[in-house]
MILOLUM-412253 format. One record per atom (N, C-alpha, C, CB): chain; atom name; residue in one letter; x, y, z; residue number from 1. Coordinates in nm, 2 decimals, m for minus. Glycine has a CB too. Example, Ala and Ser with C-alpha at 12.3 -4.5 7.8 and 13.67 -1.06 7.14 Angstrom:
<nodes>
<node chaine="A" atome="N" residu="A" x="1.32" y="m0.57" z="0.78" num="1"/>
<node chaine="A" atome="CA" residu="A" x="1.23" y="m0.45" z="0.78" num="1"/>
<node chaine="A" atome="C" residu="A" x="1.32" y="m0.33" z="0.78" num="1"/>
<node chaine="A" atome="CB" residu="A" x="1.13" y="m0.45" z="0.90" num="1"/>
<node chaine="A" atome="N" residu="S" x="1.28" y="m0.22" z="0.71" num="2"/>
<node chaine="A" atome="CA" residu="S" x="1.37" y="m0.11" z="0.71" num="2"/>
<node chaine="A" atome="C" residu="S" x="1.29" y="0.00" z="0.79" num="2"/>
<node chaine="A" atome="CB" residu="S" x="1.41" y="m0.06" z="0.57" num="2"/>
</nodes>
This chain:
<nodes>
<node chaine="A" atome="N" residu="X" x="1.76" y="m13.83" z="14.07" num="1"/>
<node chaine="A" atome="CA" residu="X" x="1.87" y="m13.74" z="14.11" num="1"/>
<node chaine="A" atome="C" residu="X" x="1.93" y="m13.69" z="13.99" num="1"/>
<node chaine="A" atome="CB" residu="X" x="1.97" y="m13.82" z="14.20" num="1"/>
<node chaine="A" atome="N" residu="X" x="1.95" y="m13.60" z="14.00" num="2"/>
<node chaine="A" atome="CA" residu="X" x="2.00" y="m13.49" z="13.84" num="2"/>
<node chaine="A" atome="C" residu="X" x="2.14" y="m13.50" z="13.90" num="2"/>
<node chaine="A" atome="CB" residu="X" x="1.93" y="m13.27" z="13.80" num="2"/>
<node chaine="A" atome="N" residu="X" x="2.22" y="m13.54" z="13.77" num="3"/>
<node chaine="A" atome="CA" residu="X" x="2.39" y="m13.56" z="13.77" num="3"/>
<node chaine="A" atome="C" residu="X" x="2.43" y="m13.40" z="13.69" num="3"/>
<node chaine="A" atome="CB" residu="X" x="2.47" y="m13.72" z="13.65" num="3"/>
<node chaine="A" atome="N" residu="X" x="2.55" y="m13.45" z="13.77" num="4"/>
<node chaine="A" atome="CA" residu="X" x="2.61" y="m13.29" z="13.66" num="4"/>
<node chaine="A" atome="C" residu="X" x="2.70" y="m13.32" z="13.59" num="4"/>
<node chaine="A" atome="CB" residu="X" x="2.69" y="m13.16" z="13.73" num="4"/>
<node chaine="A" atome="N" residu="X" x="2.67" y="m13.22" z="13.45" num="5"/>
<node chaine="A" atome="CA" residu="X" x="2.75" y="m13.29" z="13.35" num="5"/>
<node chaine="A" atome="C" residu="X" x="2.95" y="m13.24" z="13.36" num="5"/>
<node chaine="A" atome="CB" residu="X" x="2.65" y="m13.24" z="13.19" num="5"/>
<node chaine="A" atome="N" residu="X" x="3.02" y="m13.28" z="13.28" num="6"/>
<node chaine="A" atome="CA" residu="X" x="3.13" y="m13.23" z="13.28" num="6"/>
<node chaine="A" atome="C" residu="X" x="3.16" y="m13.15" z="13.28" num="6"/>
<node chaine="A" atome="CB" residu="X" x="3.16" y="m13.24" z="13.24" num="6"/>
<node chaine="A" atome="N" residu="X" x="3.12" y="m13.01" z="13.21" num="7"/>
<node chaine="A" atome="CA" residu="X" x="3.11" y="m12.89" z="13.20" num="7"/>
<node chaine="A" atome="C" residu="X" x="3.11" y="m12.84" z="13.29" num="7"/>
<node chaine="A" atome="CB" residu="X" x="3.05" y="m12.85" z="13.14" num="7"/>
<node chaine="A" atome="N" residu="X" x="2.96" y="m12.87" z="13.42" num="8"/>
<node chaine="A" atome="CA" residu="X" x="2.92" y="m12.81" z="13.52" num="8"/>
<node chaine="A" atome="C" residu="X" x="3.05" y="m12.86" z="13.63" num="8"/>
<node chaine="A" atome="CB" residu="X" x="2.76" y="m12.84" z="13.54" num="8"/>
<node chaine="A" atome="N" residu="X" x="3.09" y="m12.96" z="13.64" num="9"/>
<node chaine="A" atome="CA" residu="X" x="3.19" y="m13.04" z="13.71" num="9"/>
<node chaine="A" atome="C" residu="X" x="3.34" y="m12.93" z="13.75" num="9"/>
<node chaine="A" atome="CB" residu="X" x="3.24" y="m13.18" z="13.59" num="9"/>
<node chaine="A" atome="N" residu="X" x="3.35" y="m12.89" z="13.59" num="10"/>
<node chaine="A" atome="CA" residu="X" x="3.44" y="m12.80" z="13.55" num="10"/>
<node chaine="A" atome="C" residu="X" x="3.43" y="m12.66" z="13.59" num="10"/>
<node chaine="A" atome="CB" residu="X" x="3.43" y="m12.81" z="13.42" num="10"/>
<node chaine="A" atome="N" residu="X" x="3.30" y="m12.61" z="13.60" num="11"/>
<node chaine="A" atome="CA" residu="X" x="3.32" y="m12.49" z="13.66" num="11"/>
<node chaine="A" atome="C" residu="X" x="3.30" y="m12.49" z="13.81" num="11"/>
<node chaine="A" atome="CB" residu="X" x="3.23" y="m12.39" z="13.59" num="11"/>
<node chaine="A" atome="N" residu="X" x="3.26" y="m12.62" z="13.84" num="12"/>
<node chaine="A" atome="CA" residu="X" x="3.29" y="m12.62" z="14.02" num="12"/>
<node chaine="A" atome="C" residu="X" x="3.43" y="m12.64" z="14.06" num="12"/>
<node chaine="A" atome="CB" residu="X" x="3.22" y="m12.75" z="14.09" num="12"/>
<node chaine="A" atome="N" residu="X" x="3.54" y="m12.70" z="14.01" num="13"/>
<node chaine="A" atome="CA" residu="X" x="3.64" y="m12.72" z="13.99" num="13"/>
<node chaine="A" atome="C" residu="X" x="3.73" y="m12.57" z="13.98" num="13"/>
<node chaine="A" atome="CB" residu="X" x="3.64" y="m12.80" z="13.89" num="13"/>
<node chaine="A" atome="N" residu="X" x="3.67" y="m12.48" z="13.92" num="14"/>
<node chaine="A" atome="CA" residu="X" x="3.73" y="m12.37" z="13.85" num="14"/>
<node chaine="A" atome="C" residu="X" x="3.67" y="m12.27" z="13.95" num="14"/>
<node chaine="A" atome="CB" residu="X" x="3.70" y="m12.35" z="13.68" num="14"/>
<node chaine="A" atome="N" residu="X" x="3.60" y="m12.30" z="14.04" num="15"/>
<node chaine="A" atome="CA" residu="X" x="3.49" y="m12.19" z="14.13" num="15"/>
<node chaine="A" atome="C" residu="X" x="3.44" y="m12.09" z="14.04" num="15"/>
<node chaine="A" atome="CB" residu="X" x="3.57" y="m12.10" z="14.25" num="15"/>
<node chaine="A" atome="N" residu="X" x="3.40" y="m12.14" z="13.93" num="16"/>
<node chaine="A" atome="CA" residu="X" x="3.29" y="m12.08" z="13.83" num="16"/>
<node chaine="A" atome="C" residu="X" x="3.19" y="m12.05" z="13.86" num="16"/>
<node chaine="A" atome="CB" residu="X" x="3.25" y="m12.12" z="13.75" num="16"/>
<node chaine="A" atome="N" residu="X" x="3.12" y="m12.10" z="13.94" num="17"/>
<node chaine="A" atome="CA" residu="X" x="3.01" y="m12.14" z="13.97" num="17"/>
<node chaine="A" atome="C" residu="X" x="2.94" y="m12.01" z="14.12" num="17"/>
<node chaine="A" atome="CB" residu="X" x="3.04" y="m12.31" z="13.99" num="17"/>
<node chaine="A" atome="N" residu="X" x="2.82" y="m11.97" z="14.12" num="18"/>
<node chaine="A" atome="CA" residu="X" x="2.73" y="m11.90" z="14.27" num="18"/>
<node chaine="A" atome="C" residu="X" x="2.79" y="m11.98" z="14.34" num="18"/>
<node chaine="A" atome="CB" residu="X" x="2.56" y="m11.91" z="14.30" num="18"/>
<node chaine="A" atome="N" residu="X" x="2.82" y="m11.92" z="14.42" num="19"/>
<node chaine="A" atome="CA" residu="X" x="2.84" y="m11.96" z="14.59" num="19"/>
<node chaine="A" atome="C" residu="X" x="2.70" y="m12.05" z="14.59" num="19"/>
<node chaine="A" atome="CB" residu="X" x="2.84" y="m11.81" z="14.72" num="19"/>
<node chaine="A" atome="N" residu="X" x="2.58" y="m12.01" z="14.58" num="20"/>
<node chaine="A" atome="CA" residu="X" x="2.51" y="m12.11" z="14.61" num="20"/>
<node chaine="A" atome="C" residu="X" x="2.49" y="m12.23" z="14.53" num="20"/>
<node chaine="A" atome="CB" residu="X" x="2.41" y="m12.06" z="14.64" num="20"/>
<node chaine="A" atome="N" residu="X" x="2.54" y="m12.18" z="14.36" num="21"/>
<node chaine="A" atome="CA" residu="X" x="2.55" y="m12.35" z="14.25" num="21"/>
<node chaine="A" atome="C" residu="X" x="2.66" y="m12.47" z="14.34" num="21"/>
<node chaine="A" atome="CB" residu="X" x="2.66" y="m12.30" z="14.04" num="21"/>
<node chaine="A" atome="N" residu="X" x="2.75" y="m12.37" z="14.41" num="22"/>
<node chaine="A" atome="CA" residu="X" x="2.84" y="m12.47" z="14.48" num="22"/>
<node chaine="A" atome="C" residu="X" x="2.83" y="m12.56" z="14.59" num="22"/>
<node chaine="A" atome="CB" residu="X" x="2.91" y="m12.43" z="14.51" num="22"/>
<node chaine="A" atome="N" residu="X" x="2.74" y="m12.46" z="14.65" num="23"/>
<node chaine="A" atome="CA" residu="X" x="2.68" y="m12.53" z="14.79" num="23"/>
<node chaine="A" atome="C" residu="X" x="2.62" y="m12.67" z="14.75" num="23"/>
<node chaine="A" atome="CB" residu="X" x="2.55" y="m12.44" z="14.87" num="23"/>
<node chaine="A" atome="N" residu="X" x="2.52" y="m12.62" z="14.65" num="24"/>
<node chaine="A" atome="CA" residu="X" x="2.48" y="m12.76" z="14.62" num="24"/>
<node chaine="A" atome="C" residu="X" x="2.58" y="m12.82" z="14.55" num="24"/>
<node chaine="A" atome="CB" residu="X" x="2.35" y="m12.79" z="14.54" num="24"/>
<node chaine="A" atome="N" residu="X" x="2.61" y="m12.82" z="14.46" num="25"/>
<node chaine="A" atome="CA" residu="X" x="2.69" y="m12.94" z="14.37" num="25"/>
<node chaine="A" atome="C" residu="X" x="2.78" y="m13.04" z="14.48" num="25"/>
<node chaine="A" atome="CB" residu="X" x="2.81" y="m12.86" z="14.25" num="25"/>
<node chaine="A" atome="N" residu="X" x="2.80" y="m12.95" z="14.60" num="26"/>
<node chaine="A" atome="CA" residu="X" x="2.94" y="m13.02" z="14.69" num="26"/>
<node chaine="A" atome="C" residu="X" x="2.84" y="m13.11" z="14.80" num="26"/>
<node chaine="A" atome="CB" residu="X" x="3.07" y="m12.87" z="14.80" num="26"/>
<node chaine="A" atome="N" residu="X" x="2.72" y="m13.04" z="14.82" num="27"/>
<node chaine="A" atome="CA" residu="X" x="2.59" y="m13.16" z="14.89" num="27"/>
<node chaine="A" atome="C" residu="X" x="2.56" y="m13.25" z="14.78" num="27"/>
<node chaine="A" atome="CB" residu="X" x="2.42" y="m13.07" z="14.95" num="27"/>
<node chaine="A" atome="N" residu="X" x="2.57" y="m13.27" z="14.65" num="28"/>
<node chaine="A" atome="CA" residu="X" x="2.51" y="m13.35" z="14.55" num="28"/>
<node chaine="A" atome="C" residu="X" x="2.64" y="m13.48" z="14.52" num="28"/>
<node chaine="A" atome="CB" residu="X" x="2.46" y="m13.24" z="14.40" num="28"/>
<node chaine="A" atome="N" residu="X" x="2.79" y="m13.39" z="14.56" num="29"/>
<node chaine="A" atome="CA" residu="X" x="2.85" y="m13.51" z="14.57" num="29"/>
<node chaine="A" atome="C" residu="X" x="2.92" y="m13.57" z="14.68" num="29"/>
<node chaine="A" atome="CB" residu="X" x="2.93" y="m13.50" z="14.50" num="29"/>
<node chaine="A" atome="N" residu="X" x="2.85" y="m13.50" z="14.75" num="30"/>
<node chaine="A" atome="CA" residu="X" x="2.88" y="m13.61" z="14.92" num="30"/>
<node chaine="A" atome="C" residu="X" x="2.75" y="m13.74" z="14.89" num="30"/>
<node chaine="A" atome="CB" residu="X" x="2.83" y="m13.48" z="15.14" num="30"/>
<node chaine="A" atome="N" residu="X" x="2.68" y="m13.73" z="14.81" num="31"/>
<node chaine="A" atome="CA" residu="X" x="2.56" y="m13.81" z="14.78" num="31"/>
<node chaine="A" atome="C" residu="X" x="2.53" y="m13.90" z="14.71" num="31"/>
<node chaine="A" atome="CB" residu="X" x="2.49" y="m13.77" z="14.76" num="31"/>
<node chaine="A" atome="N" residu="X" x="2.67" y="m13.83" z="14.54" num="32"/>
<node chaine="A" atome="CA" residu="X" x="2.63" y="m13.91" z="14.48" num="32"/>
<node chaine="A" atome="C" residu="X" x="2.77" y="m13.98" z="14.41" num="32"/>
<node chaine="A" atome="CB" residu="X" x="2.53" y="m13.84" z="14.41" num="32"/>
<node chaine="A" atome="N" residu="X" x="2.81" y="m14.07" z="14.37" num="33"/>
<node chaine="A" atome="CA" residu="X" x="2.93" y="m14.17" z="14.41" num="33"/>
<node chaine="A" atome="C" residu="X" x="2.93" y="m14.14" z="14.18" num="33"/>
<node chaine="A" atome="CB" residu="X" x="2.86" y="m14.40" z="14.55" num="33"/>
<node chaine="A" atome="N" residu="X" x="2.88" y="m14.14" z="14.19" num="34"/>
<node chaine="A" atome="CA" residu="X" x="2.84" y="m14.13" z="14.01" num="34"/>
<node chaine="A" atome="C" residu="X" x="2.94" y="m14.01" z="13.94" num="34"/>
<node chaine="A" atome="CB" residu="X" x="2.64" y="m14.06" z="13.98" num="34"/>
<node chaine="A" atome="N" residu="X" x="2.91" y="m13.88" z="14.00" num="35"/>
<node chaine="A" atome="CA" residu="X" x="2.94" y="m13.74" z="14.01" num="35"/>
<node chaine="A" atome="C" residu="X" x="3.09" y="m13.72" z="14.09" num="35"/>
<node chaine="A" atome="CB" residu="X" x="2.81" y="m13.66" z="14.08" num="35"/>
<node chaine="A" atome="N" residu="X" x="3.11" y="m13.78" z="14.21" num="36"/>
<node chaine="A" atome="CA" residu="X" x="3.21" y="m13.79" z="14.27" num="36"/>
<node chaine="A" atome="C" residu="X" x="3.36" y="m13.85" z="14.19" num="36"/>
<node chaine="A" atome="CB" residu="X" x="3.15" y="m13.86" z="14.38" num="36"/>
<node chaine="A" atome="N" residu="X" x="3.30" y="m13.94" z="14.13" num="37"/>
<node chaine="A" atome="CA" residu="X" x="3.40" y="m14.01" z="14.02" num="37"/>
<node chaine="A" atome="C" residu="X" x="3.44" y="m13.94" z="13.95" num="37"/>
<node chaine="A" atome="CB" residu="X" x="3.36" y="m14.12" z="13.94" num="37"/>
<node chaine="A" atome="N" residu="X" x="3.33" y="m13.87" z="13.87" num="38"/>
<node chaine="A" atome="CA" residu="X" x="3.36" y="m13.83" z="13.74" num="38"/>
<node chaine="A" atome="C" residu="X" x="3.45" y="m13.70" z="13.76" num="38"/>
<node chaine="A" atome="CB" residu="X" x="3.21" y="m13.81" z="13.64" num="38"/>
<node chaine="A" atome="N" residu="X" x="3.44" y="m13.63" z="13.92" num="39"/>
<node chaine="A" atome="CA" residu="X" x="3.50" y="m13.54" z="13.93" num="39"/>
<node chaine="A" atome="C" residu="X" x="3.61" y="m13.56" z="13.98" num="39"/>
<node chaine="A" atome="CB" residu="X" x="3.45" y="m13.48" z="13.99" num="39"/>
<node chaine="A" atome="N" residu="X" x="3.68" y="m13.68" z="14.02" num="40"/>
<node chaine="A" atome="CA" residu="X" x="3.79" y="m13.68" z="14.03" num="40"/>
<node chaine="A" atome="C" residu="X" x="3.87" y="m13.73" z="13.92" num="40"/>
<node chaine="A" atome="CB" residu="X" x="3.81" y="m13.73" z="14.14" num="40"/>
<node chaine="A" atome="N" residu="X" x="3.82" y="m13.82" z="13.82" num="41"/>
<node chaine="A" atome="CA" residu="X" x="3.88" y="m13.82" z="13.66" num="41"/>
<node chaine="A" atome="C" residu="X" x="3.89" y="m13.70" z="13.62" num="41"/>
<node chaine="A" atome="CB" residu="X" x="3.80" y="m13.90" z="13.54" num="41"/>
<node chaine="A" atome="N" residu="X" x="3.85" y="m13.60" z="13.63" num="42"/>
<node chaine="A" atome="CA" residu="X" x="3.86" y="m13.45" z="13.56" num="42"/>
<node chaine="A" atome="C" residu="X" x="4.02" y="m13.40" z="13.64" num="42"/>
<node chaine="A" atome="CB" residu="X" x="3.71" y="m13.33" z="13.61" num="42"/>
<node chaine="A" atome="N" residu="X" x="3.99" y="m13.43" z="13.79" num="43"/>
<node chaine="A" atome="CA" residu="X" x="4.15" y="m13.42" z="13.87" num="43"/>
<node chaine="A" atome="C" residu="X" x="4.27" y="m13.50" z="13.80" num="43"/>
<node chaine="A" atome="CB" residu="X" x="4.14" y="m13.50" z="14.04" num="43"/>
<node chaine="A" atome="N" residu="X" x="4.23" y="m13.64" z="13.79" num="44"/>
<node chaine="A" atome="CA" residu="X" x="4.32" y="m13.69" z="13.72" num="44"/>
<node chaine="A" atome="C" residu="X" x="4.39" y="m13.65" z="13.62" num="44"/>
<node chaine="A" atome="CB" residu="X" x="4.29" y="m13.77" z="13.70" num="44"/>
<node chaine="A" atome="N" residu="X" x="4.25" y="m13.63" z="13.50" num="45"/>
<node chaine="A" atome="CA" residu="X" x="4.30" y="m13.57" z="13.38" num="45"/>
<node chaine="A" atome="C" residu="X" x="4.38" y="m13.46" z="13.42" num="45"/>
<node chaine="A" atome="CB" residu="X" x="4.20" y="m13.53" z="13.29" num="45"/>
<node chaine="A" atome="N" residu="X" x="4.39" y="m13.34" z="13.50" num="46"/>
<node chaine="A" atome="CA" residu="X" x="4.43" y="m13.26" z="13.51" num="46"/>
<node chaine="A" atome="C" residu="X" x="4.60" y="m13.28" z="13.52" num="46"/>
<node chaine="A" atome="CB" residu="X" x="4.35" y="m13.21" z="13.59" num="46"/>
<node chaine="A" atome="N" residu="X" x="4.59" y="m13.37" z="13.59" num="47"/>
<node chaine="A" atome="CA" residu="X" x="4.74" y="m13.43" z="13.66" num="47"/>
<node chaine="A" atome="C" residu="X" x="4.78" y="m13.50" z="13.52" num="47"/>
<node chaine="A" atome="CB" residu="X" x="4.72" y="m13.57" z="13.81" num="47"/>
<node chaine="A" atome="N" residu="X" x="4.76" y="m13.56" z="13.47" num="48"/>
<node chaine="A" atome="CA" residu="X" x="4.80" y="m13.63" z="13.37" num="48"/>
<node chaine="A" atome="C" residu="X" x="4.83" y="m13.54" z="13.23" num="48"/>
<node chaine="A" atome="CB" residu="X" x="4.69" y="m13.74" z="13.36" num="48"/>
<node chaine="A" atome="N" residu="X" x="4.75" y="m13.39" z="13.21" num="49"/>
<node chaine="A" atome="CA" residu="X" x="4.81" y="m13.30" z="13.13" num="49"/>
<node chaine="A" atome="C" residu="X" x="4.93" y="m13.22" z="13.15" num="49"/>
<node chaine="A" atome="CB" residu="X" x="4.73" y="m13.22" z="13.11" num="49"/>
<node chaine="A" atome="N" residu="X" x="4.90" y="m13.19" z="13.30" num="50"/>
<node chaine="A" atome="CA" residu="X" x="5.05" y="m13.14" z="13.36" num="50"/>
<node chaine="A" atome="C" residu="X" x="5.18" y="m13.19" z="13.33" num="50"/>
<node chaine="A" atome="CB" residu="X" x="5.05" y="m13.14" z="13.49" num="50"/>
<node chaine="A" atome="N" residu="X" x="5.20" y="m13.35" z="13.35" num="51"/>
<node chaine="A" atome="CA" residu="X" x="5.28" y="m13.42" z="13.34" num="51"/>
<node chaine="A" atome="C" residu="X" x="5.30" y="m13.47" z="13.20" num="51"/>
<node chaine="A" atome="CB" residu="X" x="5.26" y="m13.50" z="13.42" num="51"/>
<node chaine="A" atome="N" residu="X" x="5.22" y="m13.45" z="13.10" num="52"/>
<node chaine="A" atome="CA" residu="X" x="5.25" y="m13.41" z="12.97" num="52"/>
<node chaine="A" atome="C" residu="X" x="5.31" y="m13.32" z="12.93" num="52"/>
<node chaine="A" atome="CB" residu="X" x="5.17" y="m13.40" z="12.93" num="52"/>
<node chaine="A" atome="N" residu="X" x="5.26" y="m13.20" z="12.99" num="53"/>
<node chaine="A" atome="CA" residu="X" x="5.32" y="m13.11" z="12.97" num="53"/>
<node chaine="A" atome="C" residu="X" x="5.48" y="m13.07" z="12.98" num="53"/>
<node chaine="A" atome="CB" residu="X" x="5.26" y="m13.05" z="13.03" num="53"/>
<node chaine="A" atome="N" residu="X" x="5.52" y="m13.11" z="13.10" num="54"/>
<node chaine="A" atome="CA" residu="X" x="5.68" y="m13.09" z="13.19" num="54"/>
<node chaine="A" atome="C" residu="X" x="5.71" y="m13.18" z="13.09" num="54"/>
<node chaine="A" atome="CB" residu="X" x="5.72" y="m13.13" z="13.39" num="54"/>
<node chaine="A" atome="N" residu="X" x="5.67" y="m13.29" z="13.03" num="55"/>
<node chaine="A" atome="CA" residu="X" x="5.77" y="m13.38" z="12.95" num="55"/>
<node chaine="A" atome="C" residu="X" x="5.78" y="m13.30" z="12.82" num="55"/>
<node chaine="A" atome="CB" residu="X" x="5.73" y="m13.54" z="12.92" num="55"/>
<node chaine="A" atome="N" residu="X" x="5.71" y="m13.25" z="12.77" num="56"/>
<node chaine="A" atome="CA" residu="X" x="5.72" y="m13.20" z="12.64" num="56"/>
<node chaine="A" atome="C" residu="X" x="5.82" y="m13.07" z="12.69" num="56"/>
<node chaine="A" atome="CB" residu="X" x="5.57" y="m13.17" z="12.56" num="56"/>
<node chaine="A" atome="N" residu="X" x="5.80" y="m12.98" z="12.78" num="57"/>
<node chaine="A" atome="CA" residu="X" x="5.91" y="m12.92" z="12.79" num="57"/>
<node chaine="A" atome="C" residu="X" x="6.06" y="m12.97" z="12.78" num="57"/>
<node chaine="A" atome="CB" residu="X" x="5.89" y="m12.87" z="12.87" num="57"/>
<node chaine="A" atome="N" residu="X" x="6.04" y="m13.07" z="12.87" num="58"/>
<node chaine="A" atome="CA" residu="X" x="6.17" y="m13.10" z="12.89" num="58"/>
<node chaine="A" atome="C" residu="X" x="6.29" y="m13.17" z="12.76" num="58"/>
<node chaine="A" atome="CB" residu="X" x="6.16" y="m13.19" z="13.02" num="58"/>
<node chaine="A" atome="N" residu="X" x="6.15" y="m13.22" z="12.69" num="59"/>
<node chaine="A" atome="CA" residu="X" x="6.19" y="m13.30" z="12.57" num="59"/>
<node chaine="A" atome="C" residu="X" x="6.27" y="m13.17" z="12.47" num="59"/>
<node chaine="A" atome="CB" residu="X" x="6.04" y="m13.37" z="12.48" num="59"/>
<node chaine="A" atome="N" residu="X" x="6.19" y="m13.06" z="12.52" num="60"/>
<node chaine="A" atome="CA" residu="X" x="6.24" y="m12.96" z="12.45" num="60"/>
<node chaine="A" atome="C" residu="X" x="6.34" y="m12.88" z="12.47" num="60"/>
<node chaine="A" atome="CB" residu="X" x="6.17" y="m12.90" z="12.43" num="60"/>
<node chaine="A" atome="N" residu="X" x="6.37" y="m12.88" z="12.57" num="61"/>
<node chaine="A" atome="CA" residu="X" x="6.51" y="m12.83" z="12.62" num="61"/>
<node chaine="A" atome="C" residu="X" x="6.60" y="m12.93" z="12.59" num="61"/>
<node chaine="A" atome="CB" residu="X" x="6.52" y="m12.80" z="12.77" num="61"/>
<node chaine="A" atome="N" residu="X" x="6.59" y="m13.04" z="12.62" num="62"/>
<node chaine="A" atome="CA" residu="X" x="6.65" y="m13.19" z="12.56" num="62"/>
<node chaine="A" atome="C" residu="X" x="6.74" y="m13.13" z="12.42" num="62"/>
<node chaine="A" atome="CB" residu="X" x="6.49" y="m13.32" z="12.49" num="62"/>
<node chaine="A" atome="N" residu="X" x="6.63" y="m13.08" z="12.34" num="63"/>
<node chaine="A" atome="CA" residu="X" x="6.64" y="m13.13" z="12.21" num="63"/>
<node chaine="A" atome="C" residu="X" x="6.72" y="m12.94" z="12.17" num="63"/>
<node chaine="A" atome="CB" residu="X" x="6.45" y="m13.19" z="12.11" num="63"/>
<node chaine="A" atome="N" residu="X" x="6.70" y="m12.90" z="12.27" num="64"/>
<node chaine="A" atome="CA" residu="X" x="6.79" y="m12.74" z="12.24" num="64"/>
<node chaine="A" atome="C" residu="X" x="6.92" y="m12.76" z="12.26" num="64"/>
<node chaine="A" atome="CB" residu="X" x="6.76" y="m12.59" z="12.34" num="64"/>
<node chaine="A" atome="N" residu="X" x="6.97" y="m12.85" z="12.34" num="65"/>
<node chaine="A" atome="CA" residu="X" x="7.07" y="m12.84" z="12.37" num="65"/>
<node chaine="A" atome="C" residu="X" x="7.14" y="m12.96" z="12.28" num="65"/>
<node chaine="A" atome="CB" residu="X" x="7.06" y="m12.82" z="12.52" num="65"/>
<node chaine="A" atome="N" residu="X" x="7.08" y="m12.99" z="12.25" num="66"/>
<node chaine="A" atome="CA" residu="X" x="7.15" y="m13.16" z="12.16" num="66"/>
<node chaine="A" atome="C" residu="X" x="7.18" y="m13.09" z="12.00" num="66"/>
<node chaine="A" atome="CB" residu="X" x="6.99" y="m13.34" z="12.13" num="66"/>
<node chaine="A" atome="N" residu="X" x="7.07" y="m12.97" z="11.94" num="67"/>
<node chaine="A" atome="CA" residu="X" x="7.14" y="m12.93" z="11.88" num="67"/>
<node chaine="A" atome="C" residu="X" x="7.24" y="m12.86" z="11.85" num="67"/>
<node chaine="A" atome="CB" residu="X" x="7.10" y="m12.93" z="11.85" num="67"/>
<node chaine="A" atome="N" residu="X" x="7.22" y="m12.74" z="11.99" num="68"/>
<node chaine="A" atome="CA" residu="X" x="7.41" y="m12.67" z="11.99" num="68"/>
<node chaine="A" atome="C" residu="X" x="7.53" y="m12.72" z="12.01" num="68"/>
<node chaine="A" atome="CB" residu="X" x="7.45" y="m12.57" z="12.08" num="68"/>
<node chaine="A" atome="N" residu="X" x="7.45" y="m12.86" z="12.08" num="69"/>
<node chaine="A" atome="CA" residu="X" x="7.63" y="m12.93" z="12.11" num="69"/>
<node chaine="A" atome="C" residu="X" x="7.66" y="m13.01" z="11.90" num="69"/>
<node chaine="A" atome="CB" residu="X" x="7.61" y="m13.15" z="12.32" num="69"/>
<node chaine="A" atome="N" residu="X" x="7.61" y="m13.01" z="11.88" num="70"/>
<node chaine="A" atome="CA" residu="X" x="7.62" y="m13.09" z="11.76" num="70"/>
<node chaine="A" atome="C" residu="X" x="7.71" y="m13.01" z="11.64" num="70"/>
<node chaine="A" atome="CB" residu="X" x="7.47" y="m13.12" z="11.72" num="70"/>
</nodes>
């Protein structure tokens, strides 16, 4: 069984990918438990940058306003 690598993961994710690269890849992970994982750690990661993100904003608004009160 051929896995897909990250990349390819990534442009299924991103609907990069032929209508028909998709068809399969989404039959390859109803199948394959390997690929299915690794595509939902890519979800995760995704979640987990976001929420990096809003904190660094917020750190940064934090830190705008701590220095005009000062």
């Amino acid at each position: 069984m051929k896995h897909y690598t990250k990349e390819e993961l990534e442009q299924y994710r991103k609907k990069e990918m032929s209508i028909i690269r998709r068809i399969h890849c989404a039959a390859h992970l109803k199948e394959c438990a390997s690929c299915a994982t690794l595509l939902a750690e890519l979800d995760d990661d995704d979640a987990f940058v976001g929420k990096l993100r809003e904190s660094i904003k917020r750190y940064d608004e934090v830190g705008v306003v701590q220095k005009t009160t000062q």
